[in-house]
N, C-alpha and C positions, 0 to 999 in steps of 0.2 A: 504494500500500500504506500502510495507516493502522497505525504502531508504536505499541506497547502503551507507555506511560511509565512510569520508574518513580516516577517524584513524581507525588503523590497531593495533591490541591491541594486535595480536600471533607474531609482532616483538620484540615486548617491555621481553614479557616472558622468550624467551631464556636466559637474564640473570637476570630479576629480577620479586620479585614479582611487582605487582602496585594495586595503589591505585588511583581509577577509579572517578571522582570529575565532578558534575554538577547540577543546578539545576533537583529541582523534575520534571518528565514526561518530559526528553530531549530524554532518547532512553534506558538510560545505562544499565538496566535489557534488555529488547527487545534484544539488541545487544551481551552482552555476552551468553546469553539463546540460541542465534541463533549460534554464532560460537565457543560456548564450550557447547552444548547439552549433553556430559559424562560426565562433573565435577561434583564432589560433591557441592552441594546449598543450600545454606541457607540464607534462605528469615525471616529480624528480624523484618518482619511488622506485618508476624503472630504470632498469640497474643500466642499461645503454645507454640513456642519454643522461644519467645520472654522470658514467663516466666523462662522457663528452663536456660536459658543462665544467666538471673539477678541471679537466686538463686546458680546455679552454671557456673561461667566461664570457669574452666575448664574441664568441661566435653566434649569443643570440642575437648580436646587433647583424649580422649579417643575414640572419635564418627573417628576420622578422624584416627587413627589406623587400627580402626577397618572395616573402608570401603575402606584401599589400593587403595586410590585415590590420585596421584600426582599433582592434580590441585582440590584448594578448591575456591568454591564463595561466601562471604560475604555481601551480599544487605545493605543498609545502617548501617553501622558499625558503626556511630556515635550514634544510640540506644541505643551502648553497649559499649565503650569505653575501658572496662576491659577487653574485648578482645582481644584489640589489644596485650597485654602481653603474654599472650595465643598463641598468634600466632606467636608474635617474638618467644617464647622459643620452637614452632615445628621447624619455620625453621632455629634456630640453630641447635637443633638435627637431622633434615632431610634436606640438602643442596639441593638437589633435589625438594623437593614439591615448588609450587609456588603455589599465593593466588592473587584472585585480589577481592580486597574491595570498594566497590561501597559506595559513602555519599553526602547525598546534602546538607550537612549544615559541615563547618568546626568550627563551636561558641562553641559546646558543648564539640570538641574533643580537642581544644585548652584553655578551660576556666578550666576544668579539669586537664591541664598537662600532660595530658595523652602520655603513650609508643606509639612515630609514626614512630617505628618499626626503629631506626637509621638509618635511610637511606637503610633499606632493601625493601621498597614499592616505586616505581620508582611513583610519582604523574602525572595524567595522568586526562586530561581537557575534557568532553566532550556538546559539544556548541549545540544551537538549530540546524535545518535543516540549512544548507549555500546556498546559488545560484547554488554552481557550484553541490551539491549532488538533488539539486531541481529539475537542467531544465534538467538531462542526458536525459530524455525520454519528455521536455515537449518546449513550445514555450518562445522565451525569453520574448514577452509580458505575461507568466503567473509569471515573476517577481513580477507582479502589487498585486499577491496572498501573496506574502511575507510579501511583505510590508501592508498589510490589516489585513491576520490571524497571523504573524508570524511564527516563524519557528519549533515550537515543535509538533513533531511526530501526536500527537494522537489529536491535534486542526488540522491541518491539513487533517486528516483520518476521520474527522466527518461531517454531514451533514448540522447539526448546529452548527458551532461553539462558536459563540457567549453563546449560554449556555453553553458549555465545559468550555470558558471562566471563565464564573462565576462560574463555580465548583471549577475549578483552585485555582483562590483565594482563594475561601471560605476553600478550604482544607489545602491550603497553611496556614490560620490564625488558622484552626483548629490545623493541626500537627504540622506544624513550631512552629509557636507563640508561640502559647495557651500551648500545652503539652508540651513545654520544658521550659517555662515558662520564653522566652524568653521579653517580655514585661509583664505590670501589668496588663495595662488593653487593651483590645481586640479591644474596639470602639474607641479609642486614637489610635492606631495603624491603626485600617481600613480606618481613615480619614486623615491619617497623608499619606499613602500607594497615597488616589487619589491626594490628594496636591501634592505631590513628581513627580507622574505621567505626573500632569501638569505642571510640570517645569522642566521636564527630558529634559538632554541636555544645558538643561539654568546652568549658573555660581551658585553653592549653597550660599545663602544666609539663615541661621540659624533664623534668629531673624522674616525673613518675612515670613516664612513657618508658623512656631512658633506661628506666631499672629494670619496668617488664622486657624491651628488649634488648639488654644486656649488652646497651652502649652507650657513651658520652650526652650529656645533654646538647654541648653542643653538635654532635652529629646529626642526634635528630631532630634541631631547630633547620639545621640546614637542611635535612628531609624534607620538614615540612616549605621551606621555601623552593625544593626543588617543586612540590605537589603546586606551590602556587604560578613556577616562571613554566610549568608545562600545564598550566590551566585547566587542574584537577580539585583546585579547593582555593577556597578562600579565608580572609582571614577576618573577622568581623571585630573592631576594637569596640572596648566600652562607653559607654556613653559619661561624661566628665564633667556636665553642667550642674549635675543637683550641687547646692547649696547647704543644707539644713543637715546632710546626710554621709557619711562619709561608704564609697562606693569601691568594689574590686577594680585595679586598673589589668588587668589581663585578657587578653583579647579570647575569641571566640575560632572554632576552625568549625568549617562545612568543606564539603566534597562537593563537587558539581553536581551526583546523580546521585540518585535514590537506590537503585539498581547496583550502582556497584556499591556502595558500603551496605548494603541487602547481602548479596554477597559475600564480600570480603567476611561479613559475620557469621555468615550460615544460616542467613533468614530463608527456608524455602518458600514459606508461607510466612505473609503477614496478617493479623488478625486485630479488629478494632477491640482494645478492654485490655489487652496485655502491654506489659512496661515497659515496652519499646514501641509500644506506637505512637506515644504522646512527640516522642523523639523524632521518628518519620514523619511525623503530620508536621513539627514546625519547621523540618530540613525540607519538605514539600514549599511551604511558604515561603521559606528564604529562596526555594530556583525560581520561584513563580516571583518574585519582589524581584531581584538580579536583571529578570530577564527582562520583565516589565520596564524596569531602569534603561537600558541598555538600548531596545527596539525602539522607545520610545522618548531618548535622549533626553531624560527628567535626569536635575541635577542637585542628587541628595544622595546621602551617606546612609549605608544602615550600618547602627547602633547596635547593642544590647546593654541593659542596666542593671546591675544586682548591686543592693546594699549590701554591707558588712552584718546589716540583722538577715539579710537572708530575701529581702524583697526583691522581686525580680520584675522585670519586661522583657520577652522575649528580643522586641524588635521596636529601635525607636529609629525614624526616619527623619532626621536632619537636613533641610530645607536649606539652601544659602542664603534664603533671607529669615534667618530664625523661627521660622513654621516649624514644628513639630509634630509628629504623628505617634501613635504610640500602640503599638500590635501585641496583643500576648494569644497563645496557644492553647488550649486545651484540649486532649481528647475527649474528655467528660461528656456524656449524652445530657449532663444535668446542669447547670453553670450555676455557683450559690455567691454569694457575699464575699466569702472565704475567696472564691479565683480573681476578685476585682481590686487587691488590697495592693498590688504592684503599682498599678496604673494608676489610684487613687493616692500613692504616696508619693508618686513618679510626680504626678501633680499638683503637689504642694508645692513646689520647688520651681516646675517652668510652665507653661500655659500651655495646651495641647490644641493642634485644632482639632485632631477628629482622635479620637480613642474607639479602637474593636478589639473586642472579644473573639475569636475563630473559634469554633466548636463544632462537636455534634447532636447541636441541639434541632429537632424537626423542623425547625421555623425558624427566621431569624426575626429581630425585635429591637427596638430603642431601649435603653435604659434611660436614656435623655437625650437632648439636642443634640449632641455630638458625641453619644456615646450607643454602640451598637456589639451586641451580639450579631454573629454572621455566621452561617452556616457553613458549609466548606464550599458548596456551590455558588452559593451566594459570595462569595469573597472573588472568587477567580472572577466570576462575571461583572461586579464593579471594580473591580482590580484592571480588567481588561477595556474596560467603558469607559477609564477614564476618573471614575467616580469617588476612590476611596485618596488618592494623592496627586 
């Protein structure tokens, strides 16, 4: 099944080229293949012209003369880095051609210093499947598939996915890691990968990871920066403004997919009412926030806030003009007093424009003017509208 996207990649072209940015197997070959079928492309995973380009870079200035194509495709450009020189210096000489460059690792193209083309490659995000490109043709109870397989195309398109799964990885530690020689050793990293997993969403703590996988703290901080310059997690810091309240300053780590920290744990099945769904259902919000952000060039920071007494906001979304929003999670079918005590202390402190509750509650509801219970359907669909930031 071929998903509709919602990034639109022939707006962006009219004035620039771009430079197309996501993990491995999210869509972004499938996607430009499909709505630019006459460019010229160049795929640098095969091993021939892979070689061709190392030994000579500039040889695409001559391939790209020669085929009077105004629109070139670069598939992971970060194999080749000295490319990118190459292609700044066509399109100074040719105003006209545009280039979109496709990479799921930005480690190798920034460790290098490499030409990123001065601001002539407009960067452009592309996130796993979302809710709103999921359910156009499907029931809002197959949500529950999201949050199970995750969102990336070709897990989803398959009949077993849980093996996909495990390819995943395994190709991920092959090409990522391994060939670029991004960590030393392979089995340090693969155990360090399910550690991480299990504590996706939990506040980072270096020294306790460190211990269960029986290496340096600082190893595995540079782990996790490896997970984020190959755009596998992110890092979410705390939010710093309360006043009245004194707050953990330690940041927050998410995985980009659902699917694979499902996985990396041994979730086969996930089930709504057990102790790790509360955990899936707000790592579901944060892809669905990220991605919302990104497609939709909104320009806000997500947050999380926990007191030193323990009061917590899952998600506070940081406005550049001092608007804030403020998101908490719960799986609970029942939402009481007890779950609103974060956000209600969260707001002593700064002014909130809009406060939601996420649950599984049957119906969603005000609590007041700007304070709502939201159901999980109900969130993605003003989330996607426009409606909630």
């Amino acid at each position: 099944m071929f998903f509709k996207r919602i990034l639109n990649i022939s707006e962006y072209l009219v004035d620039s080229s771009l430079l197309l940015l996501g993990p491995r197997q999210t869509g972004k070959t499938t996607l430009i293949k499909k709505e630019f079928p006459d460019a010229l492309f160049f795929d640098l995973l095969d091993p021939e012209l892979y070689r061709d380009f190392i030994k000579s870079p500039n040889a695409l200035k001559d391939i790209v003369k020669e085929k009077h194509s105004e629109l070139i495709i670069i598939d992971e450009i970060q194999k080749i880095p000295k490319l990118l020189d190459v292609v700044h210096q066509i399109i100074e000489e040719d105003k006209e051609k545009r280039f979109i460059l496709t990479g799921s690792s930005a480690r190798k193209l920034k460790s290098q210093k490499t030409n990123l083309l001065g601001g002539r490659a407009y960067p452009l995000y592309l996130h796993p499947i979302t809710s709103k490109e999921f359910l156009k043709e499907r029931e809002e109870s197959d949500l529950h598939e999201l949050l199970e397989k995750g969102g990336m195309p070709f897990i989803l398109n398959t009949k077993n996915y849980l093996r996909a799964l495990k390819a995943y990885v395994g190709v991920y530690l092959k090409e990522e890691i391994k060939a670029e020689g991004f960590a030393r050793n392979l089995t340090d990293f693969s155990g360090f990968l399910e550690v991480a997993a299990l504590t996706n969403s939990e506040q980072l703590n270096y020294t306790t990871v460190a211990r269960d996988v029986q290496l340096s703290p600082r190893t595995v901080s540079s782990y996790y920066q490896i997970l984020q310059d190959t755009m596998l997690g992110y890092i979410v810091p705390p939010f710093k403004a309360s006043k009245s309240r004194k707050t953990f300053a330690t940041p927050k780590f998410y995985f980009f997919d659902l699917g694979v920290v499902n996985y990396l744990c041994g979730r086969e099945k996930i089930s709504a009412g057990t102790p790790e769904y509360g955990k899936i259902l707000e790592h579901f919000v944060f892809c669905e926030l990220i991605a919302y952000r990104d497609y939709f060039e909104k320009d806000f920071e997500i947050c999380y806030w926990r007191s030193l007494s323990n009061l917590e906001v899952d998600f506070v979304i940081r406005m550049k003009n001092r608007i804030y929003y403020a998101i908490e999670v719960k799986s609970t079918p029942h939402v009481h007093q007890q779950d609103l005590k974060g956000i209600k202390a969260l707001e002593e402190d700064i002014e909130l424009q809009g406060k939601y509750v996420i649950c599984r509650e049957k119906y969603s509801k005000n609590i007041d003017e700007n304070f709502h219970l939201l159901t999980i359907a109900d969130f993605c669909a003003q989330l996607w509208a426009g409606k909630l930031i």
